[in-house]
GUDREN-86293 format. One line per 5 residues: for each residue x, y, z of C-alpha. Coordinates in nm, 3 decimals. Example, Ala and Ser with C-alpha at 12.3 -4.5 7.8 and 13.67 -1.06 7.14 Angstrom:
GUDREN-86293
1.230/-0.450/0.780 ~ 1.367/-0.106/0.714
***
This chain:
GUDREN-86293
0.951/1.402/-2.028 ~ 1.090/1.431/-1.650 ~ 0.848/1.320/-1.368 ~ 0.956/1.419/-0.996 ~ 0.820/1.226/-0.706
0.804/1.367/-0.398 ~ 0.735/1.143/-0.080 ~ 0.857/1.156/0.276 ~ 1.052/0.809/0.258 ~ 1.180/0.585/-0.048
1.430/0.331/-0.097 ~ 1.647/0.196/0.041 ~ 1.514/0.365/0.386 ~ 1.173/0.229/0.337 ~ 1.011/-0.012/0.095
0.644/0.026/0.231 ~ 0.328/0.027/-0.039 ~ 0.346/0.381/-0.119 ~ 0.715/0.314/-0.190 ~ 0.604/0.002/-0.454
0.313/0.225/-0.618 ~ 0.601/0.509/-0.676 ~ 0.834/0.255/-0.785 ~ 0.618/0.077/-1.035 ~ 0.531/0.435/-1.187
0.913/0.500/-1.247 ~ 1.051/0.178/-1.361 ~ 0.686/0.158/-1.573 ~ 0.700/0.469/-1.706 ~ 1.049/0.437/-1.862
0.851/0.250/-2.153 ~ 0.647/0.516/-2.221 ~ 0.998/0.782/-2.270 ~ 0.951/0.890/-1.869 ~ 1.253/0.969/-1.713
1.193/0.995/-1.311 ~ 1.315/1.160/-0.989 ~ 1.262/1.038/-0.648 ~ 1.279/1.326/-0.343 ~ 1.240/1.227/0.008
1.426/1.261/0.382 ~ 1.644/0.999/0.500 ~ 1.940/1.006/0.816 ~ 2.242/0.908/0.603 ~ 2.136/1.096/0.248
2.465/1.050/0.122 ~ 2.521/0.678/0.117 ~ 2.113/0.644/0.059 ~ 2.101/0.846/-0.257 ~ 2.101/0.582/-0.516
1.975/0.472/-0.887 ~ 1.684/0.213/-0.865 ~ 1.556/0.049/-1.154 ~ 1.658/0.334/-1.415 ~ 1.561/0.585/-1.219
1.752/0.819/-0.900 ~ 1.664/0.818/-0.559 ~ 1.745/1.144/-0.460 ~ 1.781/1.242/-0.030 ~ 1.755/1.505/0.193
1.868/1.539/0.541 ~ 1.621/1.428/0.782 ~ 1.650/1.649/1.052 ~ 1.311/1.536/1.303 ~ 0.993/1.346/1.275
0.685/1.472/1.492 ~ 0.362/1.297/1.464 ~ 0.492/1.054/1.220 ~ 0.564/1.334/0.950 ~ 0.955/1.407/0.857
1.110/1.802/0.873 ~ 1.415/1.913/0.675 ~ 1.579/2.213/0.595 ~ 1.815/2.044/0.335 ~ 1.498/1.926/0.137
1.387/2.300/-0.012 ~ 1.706/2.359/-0.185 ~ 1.672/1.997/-0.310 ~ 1.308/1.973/-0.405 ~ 1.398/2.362/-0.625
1.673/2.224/-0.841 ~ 1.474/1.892/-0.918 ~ 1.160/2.077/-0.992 ~ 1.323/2.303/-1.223 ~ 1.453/2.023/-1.439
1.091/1.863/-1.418 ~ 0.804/1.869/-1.643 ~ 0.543/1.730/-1.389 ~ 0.610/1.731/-0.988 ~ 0.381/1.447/-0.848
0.323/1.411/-0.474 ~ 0.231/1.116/-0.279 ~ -0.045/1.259/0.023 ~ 0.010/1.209/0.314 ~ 0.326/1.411/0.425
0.226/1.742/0.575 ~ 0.555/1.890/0.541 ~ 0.524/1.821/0.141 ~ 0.212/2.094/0.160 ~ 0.405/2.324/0.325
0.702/2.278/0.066 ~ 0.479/2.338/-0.237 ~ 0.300/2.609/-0.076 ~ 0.617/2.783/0.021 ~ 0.797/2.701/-0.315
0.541/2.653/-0.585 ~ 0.738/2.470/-0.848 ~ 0.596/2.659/-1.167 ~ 0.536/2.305/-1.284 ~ 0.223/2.092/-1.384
0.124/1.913/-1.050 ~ -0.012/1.592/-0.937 ~ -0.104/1.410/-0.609 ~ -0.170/1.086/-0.551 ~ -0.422/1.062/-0.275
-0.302/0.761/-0.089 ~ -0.492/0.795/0.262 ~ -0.689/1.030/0.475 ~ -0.492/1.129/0.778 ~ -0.674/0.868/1.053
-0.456/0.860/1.319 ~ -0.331/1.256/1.421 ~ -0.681/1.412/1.496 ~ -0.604/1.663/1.775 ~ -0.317/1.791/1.464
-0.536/1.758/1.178 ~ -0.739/2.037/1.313 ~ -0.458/2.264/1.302 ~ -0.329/2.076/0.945 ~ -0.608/2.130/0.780
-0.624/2.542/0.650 ~ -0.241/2.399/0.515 ~ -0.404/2.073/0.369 ~ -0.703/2.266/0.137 ~ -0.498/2.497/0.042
-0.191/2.278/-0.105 ~ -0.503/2.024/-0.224 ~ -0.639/2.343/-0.383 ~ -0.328/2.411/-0.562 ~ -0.261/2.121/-0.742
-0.378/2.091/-1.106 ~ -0.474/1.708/-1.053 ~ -0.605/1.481/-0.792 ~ -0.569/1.106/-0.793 ~ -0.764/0.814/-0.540
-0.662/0.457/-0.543 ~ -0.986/0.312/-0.550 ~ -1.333/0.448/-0.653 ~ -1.474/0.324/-0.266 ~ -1.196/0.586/-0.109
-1.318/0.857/-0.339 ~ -1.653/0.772/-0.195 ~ -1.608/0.759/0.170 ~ -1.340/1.058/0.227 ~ -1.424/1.338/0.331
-1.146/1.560/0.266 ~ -1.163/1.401/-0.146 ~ -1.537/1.475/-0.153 ~ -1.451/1.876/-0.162 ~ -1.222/1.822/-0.442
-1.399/1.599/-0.688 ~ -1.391/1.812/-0.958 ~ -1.044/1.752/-1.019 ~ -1.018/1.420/-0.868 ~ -1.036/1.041/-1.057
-0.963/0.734/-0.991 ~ -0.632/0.550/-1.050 ~ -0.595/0.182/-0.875 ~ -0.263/0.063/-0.787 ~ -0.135/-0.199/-0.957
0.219/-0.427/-0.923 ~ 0.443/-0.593/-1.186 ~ 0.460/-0.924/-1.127 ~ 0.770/-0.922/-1.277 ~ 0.881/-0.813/-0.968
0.819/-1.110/-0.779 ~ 1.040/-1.411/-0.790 ~ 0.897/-1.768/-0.777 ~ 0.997/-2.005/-0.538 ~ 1.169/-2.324/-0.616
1.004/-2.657/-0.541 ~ 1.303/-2.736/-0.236 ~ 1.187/-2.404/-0.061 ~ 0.842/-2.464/-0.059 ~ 0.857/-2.820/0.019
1.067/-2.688/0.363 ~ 0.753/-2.454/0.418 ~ 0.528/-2.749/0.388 ~ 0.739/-2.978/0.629 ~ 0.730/-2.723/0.878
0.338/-2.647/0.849 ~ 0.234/-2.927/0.722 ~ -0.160/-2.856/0.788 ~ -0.397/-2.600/0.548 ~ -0.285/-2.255/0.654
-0.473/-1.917/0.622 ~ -0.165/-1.630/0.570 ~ -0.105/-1.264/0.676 ~ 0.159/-1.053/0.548 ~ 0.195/-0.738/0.660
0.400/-0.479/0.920 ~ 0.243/-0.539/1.251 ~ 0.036/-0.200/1.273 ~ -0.238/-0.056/1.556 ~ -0.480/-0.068/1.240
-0.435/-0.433/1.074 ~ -0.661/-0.564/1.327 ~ -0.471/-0.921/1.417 ~ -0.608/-0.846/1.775 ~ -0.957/-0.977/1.608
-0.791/-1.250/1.384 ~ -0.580/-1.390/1.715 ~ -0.942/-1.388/1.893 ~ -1.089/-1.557/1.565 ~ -0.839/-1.820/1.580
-1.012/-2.009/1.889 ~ -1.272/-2.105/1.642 ~ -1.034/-2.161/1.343 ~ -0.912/-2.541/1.264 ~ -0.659/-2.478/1.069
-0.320/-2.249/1.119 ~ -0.279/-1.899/1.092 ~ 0.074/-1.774/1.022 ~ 0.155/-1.432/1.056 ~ 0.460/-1.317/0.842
0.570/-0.949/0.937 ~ 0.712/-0.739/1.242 ~ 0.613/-0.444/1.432 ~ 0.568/-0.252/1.703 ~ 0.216/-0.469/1.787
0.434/-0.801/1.791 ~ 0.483/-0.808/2.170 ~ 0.095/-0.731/2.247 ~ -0.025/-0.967/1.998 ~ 0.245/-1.278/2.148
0.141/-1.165/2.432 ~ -0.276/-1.240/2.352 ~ -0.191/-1.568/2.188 ~ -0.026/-1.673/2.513 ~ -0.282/-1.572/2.725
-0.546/-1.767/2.502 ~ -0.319/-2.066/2.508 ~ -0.414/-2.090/2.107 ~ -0.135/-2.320/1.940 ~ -0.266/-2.272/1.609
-0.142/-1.888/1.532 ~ 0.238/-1.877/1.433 ~ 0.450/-1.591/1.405 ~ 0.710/-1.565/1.160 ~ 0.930/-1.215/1.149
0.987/-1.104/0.896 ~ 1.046/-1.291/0.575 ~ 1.237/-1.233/0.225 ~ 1.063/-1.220/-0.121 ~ 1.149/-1.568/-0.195
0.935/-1.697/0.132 ~ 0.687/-1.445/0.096 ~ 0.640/-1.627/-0.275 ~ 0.650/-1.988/-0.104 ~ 0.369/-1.882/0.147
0.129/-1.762/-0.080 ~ 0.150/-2.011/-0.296 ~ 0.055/-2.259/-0.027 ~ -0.164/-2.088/0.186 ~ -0.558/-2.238/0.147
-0.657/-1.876/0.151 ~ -0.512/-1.475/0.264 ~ -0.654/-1.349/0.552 ~ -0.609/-0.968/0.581 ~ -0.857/-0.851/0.879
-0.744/-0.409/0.907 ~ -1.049/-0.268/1.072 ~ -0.966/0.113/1.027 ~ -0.909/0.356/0.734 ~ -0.535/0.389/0.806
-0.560/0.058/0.561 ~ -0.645/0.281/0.264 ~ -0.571/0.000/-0.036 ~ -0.398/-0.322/0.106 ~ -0.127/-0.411/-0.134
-0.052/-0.722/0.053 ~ -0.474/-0.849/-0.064 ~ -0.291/-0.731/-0.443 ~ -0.012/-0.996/-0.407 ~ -0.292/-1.240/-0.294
-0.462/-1.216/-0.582 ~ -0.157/-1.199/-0.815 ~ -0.054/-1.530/-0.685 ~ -0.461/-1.643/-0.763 ~ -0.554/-1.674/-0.384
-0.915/-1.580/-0.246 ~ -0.907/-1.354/0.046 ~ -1.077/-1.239/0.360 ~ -1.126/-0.885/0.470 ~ -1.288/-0.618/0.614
-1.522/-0.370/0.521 ~ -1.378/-0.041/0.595 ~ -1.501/0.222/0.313 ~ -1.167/0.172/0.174 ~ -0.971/0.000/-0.115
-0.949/-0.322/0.048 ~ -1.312/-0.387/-0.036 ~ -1.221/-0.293/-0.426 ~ -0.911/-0.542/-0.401 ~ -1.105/-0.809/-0.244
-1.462/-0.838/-0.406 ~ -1.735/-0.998/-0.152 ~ -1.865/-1.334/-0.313 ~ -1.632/-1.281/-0.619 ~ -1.265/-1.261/-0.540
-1.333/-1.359/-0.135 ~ -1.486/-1.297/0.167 ~ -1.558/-0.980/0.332 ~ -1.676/-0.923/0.687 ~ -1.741/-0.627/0.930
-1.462/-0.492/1.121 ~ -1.359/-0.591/1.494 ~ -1.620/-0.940/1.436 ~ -1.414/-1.218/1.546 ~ -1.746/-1.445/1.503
-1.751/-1.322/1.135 ~ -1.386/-1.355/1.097 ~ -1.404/-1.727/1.191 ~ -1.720/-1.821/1.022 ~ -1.549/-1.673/0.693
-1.223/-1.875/0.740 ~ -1.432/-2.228/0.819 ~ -1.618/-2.149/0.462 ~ -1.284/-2.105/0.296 ~ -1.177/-2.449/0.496
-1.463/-2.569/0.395 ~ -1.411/-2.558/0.008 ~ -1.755/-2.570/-0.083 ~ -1.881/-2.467/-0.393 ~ -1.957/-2.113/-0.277
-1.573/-2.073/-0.283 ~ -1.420/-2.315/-0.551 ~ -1.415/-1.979/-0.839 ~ -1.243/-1.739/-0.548 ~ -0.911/-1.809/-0.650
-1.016/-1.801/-1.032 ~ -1.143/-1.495/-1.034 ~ -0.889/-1.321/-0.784 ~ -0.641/-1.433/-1.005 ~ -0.859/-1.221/-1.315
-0.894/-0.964/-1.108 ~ -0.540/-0.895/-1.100 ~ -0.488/-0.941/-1.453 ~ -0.729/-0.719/-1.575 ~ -0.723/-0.418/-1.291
-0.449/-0.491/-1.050 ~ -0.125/-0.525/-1.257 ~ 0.113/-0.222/-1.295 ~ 0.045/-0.153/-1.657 ~ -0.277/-0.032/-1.649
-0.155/0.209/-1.397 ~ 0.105/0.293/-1.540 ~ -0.053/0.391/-1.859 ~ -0.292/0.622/-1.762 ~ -0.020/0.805/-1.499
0.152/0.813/-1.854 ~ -0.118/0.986/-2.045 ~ -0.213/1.215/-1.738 ~ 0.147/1.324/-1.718 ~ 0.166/1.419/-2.098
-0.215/1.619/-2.072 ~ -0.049/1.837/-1.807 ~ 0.226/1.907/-1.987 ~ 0.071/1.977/-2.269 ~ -0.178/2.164/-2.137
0.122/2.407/-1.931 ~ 0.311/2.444/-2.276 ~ -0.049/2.599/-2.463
***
């Protein structure tokens, strides 16, 4: 069986979370006898089209963005001679220009979409999106949601759950390297104190303005590991609250990623709007057996992170909440002691890639089957 993905950006352009969840279903999937395709827009296509973890990469000239969303010409004559050789097209939601494409070029294929977020951001557009987005939703034989709490609180889901379930993402730990005892013993000499940990691209929707404001009533660090186009406006707040307790760190490779959460006392992930629909940074968290601290937003973040189980969650924009959660964490009383315990469970049982991967395998053979009778 041949799977096509189809997604606006993909390695080696972009290695964001809907770039992981695609690539855990390809290199998964390969167990199962699923070969896979990768279709989306990048500036040099040529040099960027490349194999990845058994299976192609495959570019298209990206001629514009507007509103965040990729056009290319070079893409429909692309996206036709992969989908002929495919037995199932899957689409990862959002990319309005992906609509368009199946709408304008049905693939005669089984279908799929993986439902990764409502569109938050774009509302003045998403009124004139929307005829476009119902009827390419309308199309497609399957529908799937990260978490069961996104299925809940969308909108845009709620008209199509008849043909919508539940699928949560899950990563292969195998992917993650473990740091060596030298590395993390530099990471402790330089922060030598207990240390709450973000990791993340620094986003309008991650809500560090609210951590950084937190922070004044926080004894204990806070490192921030990411960059983005926030990262002046949040330096900027620390500065002007003359906090000396928040730390920025750029960005960071695997191997330091690995280091920080092993030491970290606990994650701290505070995104206060639905542009955060799943949070795979809270899945690393609790791969590495680390209790968390989050937000309730309606979304997946709140099925990652379990309140009183796996961590602590707290209403949006609180910084009063935010602080009181991260003193109980400090605190290690006995309210907290089976956090990291149980976040660690959690990812065994729910969060790691195989379970995901085999039921995207078994979905991908009913639709198949199903076209052939």
């Amino acid at each position: 069986m041949r799977v096509l993905h189809v997604f606006k950006t993909y390695y080696p352009d972009t290695f964001g979370g809907v770039e992981r969840t695609i690539h855990a279903i390809a290199k998964g999937s390969l167990a199962y006898g699923i070969q896979s395709d990768v279709l989306s827009l990048s500036r040099d296509p040529i040099a960027n089209t490349v194999e990845f973890d058994g299976h192609m990469a495959h570019k298209a000239k990206l001629d514009f963005e507007f509103a965040s969303t990729g056009f290319s010409l070079d893409v429909i004559a692309k996206f036709k001679a992969l989908s002929v050789r495919a037995d199932v097209v899957h689409y990862h939601f959002p990319w309005p220009f992906m609509d368009l494409l199946h709408v304008l070029h049905p693939p005669g294929k089984p279908s799929v979409v993986t439902y990764h977020s409502d569109i938050v951001k774009q509302k003045l557009l998403l009124r004139l999106y929307k005829p476009l987005m119902h009827r390419f939703l309308g199309s497609v034989d399957r529908i799937i949601a990260t978490s069961p709490n996104y299925l809940e609180s969308s909108e845009v889901l709620q008209g199509f759950r008849d043909k919508t379930e539940v699928i949560p993402i899950g990563l292969d730990e195998a992917d993650y390297p473990r740091a060596s005892d030298d590395l993390k013993a530099n990471w402790q000499a330089r922060f030598p104190k207990p240390f709450f940990l973000f990791v993340g691209v620094l986003r309008y929707y991650k809500g560090l303005h609210t951590l950084i404001e937190a922070a004044k009533d926080v004894y204990a660090d806070i490192l921030i590991a990411g960059e983005g186009p926030m990262e002046s406006e949040l330096k900027d707040q620390v500065a002007r609250a003359g906090l000396t307790n928040v730390h920025f760190l750029g960005g960071v490779n695997d191997l330091d990623k690995a280091a920080l959460l092993e030491l970290c006392m606990a994650f701290v992930f505070p995104s206060h709007l639905r542009s955060e629909a799943y949070g795979l940074s809270l899945v690393e968290a609790a791969m590495f057996g680390k209790p968390m601290i989050s937000c309730e937003i309606g979304t997946g973040t709140s099925f990652v992170n379990k309140d009183g189980q796996t961590g602590i969650v707290v209403p949006p924009q609180n910084a009063r909440a935010l602080a009181g959660a991260m003193m109980r964490m400090s605190e290690k009383t006995a309210e907290v002691a089976d956090y990291p315990i149980y976040a660690r469970q959690h990812y065994v049982d729910i969060l790691a890639s195989k379970s995901m991967v085999e039921r995207y395998s078994v979905l991908y053979g009913k639709l198949s089957l199903c076209a052939v009778n």
